[in-house]
VOGU-3710 file (C-alpha; in Angstrom, 3 decimals, decimal comma):
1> xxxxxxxxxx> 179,601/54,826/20,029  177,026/53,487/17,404  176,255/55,954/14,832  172,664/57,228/14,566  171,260/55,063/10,803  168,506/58,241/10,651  169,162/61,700/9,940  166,760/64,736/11,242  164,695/65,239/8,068  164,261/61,851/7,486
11> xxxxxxxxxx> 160,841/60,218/7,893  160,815/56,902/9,760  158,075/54,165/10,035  157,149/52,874/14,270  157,730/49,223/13,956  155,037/48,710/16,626  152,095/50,217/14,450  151,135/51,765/11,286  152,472/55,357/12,874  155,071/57,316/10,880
21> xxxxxxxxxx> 156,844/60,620/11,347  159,811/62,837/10,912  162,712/63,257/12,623  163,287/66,511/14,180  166,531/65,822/16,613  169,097/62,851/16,931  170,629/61,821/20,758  173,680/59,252/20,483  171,910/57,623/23,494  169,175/57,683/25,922
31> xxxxxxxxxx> 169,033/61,657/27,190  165,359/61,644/28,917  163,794/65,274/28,524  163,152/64,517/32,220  164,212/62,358/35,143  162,594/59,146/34,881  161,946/56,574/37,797  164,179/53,719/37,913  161,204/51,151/37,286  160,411/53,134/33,772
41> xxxxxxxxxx> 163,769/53,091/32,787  164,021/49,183/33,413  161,280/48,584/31,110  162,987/51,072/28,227  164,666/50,009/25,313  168,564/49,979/25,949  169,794/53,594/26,651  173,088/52,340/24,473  171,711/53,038/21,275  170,528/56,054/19,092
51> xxxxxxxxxx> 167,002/57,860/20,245  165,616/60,020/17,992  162,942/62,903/18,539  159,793/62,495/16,158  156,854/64,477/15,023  154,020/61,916/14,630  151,788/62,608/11,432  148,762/63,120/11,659  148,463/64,271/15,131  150,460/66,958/17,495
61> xxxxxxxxxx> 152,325/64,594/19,223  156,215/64,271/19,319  157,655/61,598/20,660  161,287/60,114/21,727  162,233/56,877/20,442  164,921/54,567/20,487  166,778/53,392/17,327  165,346/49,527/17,502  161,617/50,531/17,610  161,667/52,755/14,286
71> xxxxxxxxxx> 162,241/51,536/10,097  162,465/53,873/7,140  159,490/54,482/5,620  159,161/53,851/2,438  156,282/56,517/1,812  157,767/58,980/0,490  154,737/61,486/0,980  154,949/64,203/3,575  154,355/64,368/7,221  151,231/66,121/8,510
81> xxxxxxxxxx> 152,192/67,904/11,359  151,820/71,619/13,031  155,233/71,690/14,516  156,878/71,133/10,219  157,348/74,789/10,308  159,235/75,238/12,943  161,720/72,684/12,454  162,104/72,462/8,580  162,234/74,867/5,625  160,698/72,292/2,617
91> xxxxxxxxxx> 159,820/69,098/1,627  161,353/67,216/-1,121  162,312/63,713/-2,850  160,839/62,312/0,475  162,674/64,228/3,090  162,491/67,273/4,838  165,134/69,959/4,891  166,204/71,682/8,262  165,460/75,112/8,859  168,875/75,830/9,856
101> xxx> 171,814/74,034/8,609  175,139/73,537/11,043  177,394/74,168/8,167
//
């Protein structure tokens, strides 16, 4: 199993666009929040690879994305976002820190 190269905190760049965000939750591989019809899985990135849970700045949205369509950013300014507060504590030297910690 390929290891996941971004860490929840850590605020990526879309490769696609000029979009950024902040990772909120890391799945190993594709884990749909729901079931998906075979045709819109076809046309999905491979499911083999890291996906990563993201809270878009600037807007409300969060989206799930795989590993290949994400960069790190190299902004190191903070994400705009109304869900920050529920998933991180503070803000600093470019990444956020999780509300709770495993450890």
């Amino acid at each position: 199993m390929r290891h996941a190269a971004f860490a929840i905190g850590q605020i990526i760049h879309f490769r696609d666009g000029n979009a950024r965000g902040v990772v909120v939750d890391v799945d190993e591989s594709f884990r749909a929040p729901v079931e998906l019809p075979e045709q819109v899985r076809a046309g999905l990135p491979s499911p083999e690879q890291p996906w990563y849970y993201v809270l878009v700045d600037g807007t409300d949205d969060r989206v799930y994305v795989a590993e290949e369509s994400v960069q790190a950013d190299l902004d190191r300014s903070p994400v705009e976002h109304p869900g920050i507060d529920q998933f991180f504590r503070r803000f600093g030297n470019g990444r956020y820190q999780p509300q709770y910690s495993l450890n």
